[in-house]
FILORO-5701 format. One record per residue (C-alpha): residue in one letter; x, y, z. Coordinates in steps of 0.001 Angstrom, whole numbers, padded with zeros to 6 digits, always signed. Example, Ala and Ser with C-alpha at 12.3 -4.5 7.8 and 13.67 -1.06 7.14 Angstrom:
<nodes>
A+012300-004500+007800
S+013670-001060+007140
</nodes>
This chain:
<nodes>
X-014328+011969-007722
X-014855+008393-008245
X-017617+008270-010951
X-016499+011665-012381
X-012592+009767-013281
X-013723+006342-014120
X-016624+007972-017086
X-013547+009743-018033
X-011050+007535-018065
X-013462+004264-019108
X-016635+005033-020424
X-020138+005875-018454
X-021700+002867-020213
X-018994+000897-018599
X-020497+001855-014985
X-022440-001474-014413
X-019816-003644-015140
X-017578-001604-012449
X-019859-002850-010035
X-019898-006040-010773
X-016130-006172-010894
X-016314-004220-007498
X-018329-007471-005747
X-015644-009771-006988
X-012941-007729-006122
X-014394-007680-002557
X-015112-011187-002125
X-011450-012014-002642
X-010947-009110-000048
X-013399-010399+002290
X-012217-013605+002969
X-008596-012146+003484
X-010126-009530+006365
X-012083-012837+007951
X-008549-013951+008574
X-006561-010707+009529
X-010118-010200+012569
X-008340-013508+013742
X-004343-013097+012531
X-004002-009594+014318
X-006887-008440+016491
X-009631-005467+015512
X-006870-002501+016261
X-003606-003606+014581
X-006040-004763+011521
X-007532-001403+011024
X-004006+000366+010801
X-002854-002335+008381
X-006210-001665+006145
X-005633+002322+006254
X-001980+002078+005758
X-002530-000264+002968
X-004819+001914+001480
X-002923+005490+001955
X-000444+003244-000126
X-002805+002802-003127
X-003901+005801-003389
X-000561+007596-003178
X+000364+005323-005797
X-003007+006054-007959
X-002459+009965-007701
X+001019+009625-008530
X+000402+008029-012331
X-002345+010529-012552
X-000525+013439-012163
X+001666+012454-014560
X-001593+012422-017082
X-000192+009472-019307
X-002756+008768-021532
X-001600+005044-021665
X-002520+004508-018200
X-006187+005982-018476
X-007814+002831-018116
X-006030+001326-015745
X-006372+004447-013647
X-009812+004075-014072
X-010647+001118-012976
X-007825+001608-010212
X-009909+004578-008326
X-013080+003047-008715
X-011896-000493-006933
X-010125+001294-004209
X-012659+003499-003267
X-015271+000967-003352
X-013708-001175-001323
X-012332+001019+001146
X-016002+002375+001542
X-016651-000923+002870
X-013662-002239+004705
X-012149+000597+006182
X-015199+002569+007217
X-017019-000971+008706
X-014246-001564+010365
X-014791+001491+012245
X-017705+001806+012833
X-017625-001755+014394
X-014502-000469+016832
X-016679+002508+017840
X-019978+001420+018418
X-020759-001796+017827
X-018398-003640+020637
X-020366-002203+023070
X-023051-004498+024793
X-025261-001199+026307
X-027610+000249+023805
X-027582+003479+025423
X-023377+003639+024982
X-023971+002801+021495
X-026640+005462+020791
X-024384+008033+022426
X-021813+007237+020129
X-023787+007181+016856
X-024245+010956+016724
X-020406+011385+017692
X-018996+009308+014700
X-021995+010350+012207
X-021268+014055+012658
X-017758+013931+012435
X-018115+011678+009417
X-020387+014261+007577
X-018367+017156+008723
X-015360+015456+007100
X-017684+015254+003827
X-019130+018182+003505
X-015372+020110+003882
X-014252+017930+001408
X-017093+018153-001406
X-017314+021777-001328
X-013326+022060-001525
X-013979+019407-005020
X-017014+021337-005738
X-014877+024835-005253
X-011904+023664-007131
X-012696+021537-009918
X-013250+022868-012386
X-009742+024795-012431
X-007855+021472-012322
X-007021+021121-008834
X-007465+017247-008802
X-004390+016171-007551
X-004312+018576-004280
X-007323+017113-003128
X-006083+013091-003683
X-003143+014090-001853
X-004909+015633+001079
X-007235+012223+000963
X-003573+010700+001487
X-002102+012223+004238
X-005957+011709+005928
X-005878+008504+005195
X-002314+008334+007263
X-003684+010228+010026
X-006865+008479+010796
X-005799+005082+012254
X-003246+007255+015083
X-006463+009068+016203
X-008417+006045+016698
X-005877+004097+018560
X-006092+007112+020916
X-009599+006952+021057
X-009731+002935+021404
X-007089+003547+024066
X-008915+006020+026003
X-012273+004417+025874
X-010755+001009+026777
X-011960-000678+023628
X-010711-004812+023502
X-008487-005616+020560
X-009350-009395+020744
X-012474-011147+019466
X-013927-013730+021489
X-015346-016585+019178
X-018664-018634+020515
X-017247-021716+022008
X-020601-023387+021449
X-020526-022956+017114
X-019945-025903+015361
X-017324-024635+012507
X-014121-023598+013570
X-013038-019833+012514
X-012594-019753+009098
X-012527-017535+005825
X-016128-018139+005363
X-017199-018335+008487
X-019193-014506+008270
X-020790-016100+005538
X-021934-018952+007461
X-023132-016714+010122
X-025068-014198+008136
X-026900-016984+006101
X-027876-019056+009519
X-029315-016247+011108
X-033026-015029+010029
X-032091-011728+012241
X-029304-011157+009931
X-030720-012041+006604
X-032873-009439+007434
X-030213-006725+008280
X-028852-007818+004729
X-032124-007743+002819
X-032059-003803+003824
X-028762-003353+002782
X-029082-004973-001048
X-032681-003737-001493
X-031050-000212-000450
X-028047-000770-003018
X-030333-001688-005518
X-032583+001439-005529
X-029327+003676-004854
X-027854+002315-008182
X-030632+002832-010423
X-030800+006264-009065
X-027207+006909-009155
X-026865+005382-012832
X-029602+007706-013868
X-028102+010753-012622
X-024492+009904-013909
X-025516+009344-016694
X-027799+012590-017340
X-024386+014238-015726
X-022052+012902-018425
X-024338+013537-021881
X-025212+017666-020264
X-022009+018635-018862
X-019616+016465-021208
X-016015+017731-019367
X-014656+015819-016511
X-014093+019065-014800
X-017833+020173-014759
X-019076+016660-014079
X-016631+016641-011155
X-017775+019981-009844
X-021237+018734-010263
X-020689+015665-008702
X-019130+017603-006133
X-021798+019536-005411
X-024543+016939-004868
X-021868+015335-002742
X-022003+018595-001062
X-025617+018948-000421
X-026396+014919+000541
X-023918+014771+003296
X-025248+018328+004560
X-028671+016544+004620
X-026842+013714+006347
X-025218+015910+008990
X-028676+017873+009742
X-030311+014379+010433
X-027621+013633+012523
X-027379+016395+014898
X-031306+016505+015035
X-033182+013955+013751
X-032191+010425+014082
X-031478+010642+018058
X-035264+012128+018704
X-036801+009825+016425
X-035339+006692+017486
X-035799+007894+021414
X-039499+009045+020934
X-040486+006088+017960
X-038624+003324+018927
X-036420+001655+016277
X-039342-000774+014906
X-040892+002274+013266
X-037759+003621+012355
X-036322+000831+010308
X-040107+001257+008738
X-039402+005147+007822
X-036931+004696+004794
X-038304+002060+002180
X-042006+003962+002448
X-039702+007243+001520
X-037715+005619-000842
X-041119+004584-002375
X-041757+008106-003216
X-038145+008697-003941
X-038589+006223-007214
X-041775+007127-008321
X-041140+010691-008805
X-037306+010069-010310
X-039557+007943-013010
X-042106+010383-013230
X-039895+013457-014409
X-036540+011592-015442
X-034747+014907-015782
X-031175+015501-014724
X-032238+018109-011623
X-034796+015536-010626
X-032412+012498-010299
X-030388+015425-008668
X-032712+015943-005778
X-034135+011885-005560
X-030269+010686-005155
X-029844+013806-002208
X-032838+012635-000273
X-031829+009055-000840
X-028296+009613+000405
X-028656+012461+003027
X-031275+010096+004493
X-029094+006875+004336
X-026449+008591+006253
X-028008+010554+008218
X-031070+008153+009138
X-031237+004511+008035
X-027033+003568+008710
X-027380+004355+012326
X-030606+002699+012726
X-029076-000538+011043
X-026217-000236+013473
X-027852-000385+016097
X-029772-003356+015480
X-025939-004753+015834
X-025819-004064+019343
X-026975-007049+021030
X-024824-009445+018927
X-021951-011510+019542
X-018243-010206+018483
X-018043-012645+015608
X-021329-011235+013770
X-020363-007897+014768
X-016999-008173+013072
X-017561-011343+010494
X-020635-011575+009707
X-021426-007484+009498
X-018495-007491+007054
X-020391-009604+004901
X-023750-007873+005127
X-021388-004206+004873
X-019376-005209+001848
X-021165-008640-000069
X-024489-007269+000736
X-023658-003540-000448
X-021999-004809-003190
X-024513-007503-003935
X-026957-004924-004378
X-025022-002539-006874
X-024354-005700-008418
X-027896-006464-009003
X-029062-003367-009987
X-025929-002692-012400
X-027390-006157-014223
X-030566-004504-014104
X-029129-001752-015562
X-026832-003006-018558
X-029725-005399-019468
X-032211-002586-019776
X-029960-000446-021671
X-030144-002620-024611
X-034231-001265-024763
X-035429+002102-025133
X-034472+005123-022302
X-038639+004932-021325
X-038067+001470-020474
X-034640+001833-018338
X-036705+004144-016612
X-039866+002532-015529
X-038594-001133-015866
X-036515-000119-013361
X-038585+001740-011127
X-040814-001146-011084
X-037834-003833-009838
X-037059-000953-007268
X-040728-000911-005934
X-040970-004990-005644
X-037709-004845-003371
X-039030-002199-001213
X-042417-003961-000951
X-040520-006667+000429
X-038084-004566+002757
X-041541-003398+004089
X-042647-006807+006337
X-038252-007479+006613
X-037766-004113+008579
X-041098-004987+010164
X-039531-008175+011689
X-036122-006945+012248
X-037705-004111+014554
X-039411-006851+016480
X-036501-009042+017023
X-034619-006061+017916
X-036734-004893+020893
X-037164-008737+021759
X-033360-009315+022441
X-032871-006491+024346
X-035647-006756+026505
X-034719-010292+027493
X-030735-009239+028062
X-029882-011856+024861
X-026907-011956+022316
X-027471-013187+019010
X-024357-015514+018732
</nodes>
């Protein structure tokens, strides 16, 4: 719904500057979750950040329902900071509880398909209940039940951390230099060649993703004009990309990692993402963006998160939970932010020119993720087969 409310509320030519105010927003957030890894240990932070969150969004629901015109904008820009950076805190979080604590590869790879599937599930009932509902008003149902999931989430994983035996405490490096501090993921990421790399991926990723996106919105917002039908279409390609995601995830990304090794893997997504922008700049019609931002997403989800994630595996707590924050939410957001620049500044020039200027920023970015995925592969393989942890 996120995009859908904010054009409504805001203004789709305000969409850039969103994500720039997004990266801001997070870097003030950041440093504060640096602090809580420390203040109250992996498991009583993640119920804090849902909790805090259910809270928001409860509130955010609430002022809509009421459909005060006053508060438009400030609803607006409400949903679309919340979601963003819940997208990156909460659901890192996670993922780093789930998977990336463990030290054995083949414990982590069992897990992928177990959190990926139930993650897709989750979004494919929920799109094609938006996508189904829509366009007769029934907004508000749906934030609510985004609530109450939001409440229920955290009690399931403590079960799950419980049962699985999962540490709540994080075990700093005695042998770094700088003492724990609200920058200290920062320090980390930009230190570390290995994890440079892991956030090259993610902002040349982010950047492609929002010149995609901001085509499609766009197209979205001039053909179908009403929020309702924009949501419902949204909705739909919601729909369709995590389906995409889910199919990868129950049969492709475990074969292709097992019989390819994750050095070609990590190789796999920038050479499709290649084709991806060349054909969205080719025919830049609404259908076409439609179908470029479903292979880019159902692919990202399905296929090139789980291979980053596992390139976490044989890394020390403090990346895994510090420095992956960073790369997760600066990085991510880095990348929207850069391509939302890209996007504003090219607006001010003909459409031909958003298009293909920015197709050709895309393809210098992925010709440089190229030799970066290339190098993380190698480094990859290397630790593991000498029993290392990046600290």
């Amino acid at each position: 719904m996120k995009n859908a409310l904010f054009m409504e509320m805001v203004g789709p030519e305000y969409l850039p500057h969103a994500k720039l105010a997004s990266m801001v927003f997070l870097l003030v957030t950041l440093m504060l979750y640096g602090k809580g890894v420390d203040w109250l240990g992996k498991r009583k932070l993640l119920a804090l950040l849902y909790a805090v969150y259910a809270v928001l969004f409860a509130i955010l629901t609430y002022f809509f329902h009421q459909g005060s015109a006053a508060h438009h904008l400030t609803l607006g820009w409400g949903f679309y900071l919340t979601i963003e950076s819940f997208g990156s805190l909460g659901i890192s979080h996670l993922w780093s509880l789930a998977v990336n604590a463990t030290t054995d590869a083949e414990v982590a790879a069992r897990r992928f398909p177990l959190l990926a599937v139930g993650g897709q599930i989750g979004a494919c009932t929920c799109t094609f209940l938006l996508a189904r509902t829509a366009e007769q008003g029934q907004l508000v149902p749906l934030l609510c039940l985004a609530v109450v999931l939001l409440a229920v989430a955290p009690v399931m994983t403590f079960y799950w951390l419980q049962k699985n035996n999962i540490p709540d405490d994080v075990k700093h490096d005695v042998s770094a230099k700088a003492s724990p501090s609200l920058w200290e993921g920062l320090r980390l990421v930009m230190t570390r060649p290995y994890l440079v790399a892991i956030l090259w991926s993610v902002v040349a990723y982010e950047l492609v993703g929002t010149y995609l996106d901001y085509q499609m919105n766009s197209k979205a917002h001039q053909t179908l004009v009403t929020l309702e039908k924009v949501t419902a279409f949204l909705a739909t390609y919601g729909f369709a990309a995590n389906f995409l995601s889910l199919i990868f995830a129950l049969t492709g990304t475990t074969w292709l990692v097992k019989n390819w090794g994750l050095s070609r893997c990590l190789l796999i997504y920038p050479v499709v993402l290649c084709f991806l922008v060349v054909g969205a700049a080719s025919w830049p019609t609404l259908w076409v963006m439609f179908s470029a931002q479903i292979a880019l997403k159902g692919a990202a989800y399905g296929f090139n998160k789980p291979c980053l994630e596992l390139v976490y595996v044989p890394t020390s707590d403090d990346i895994q939970f510090k420095a992956k924050s960073w790369i997760d939410t600066a990085g991510s957001r880095g990348g929207k932010a850069l391509g939302s620049v890209m996007n504003a500044n090219l607006l001010r020039h003909a459409p031909g020119w958003l298009v293909w200027g920015g197709a050709s920023v895309c393809l210098v970015f992925l010709a440089i993720w190229m030799p970066v995925s290339r190098f993380l592969g190698t480094r990859y393989e290397q630790l593991l087969t000498d029993g290392e942890k990046l600290s």
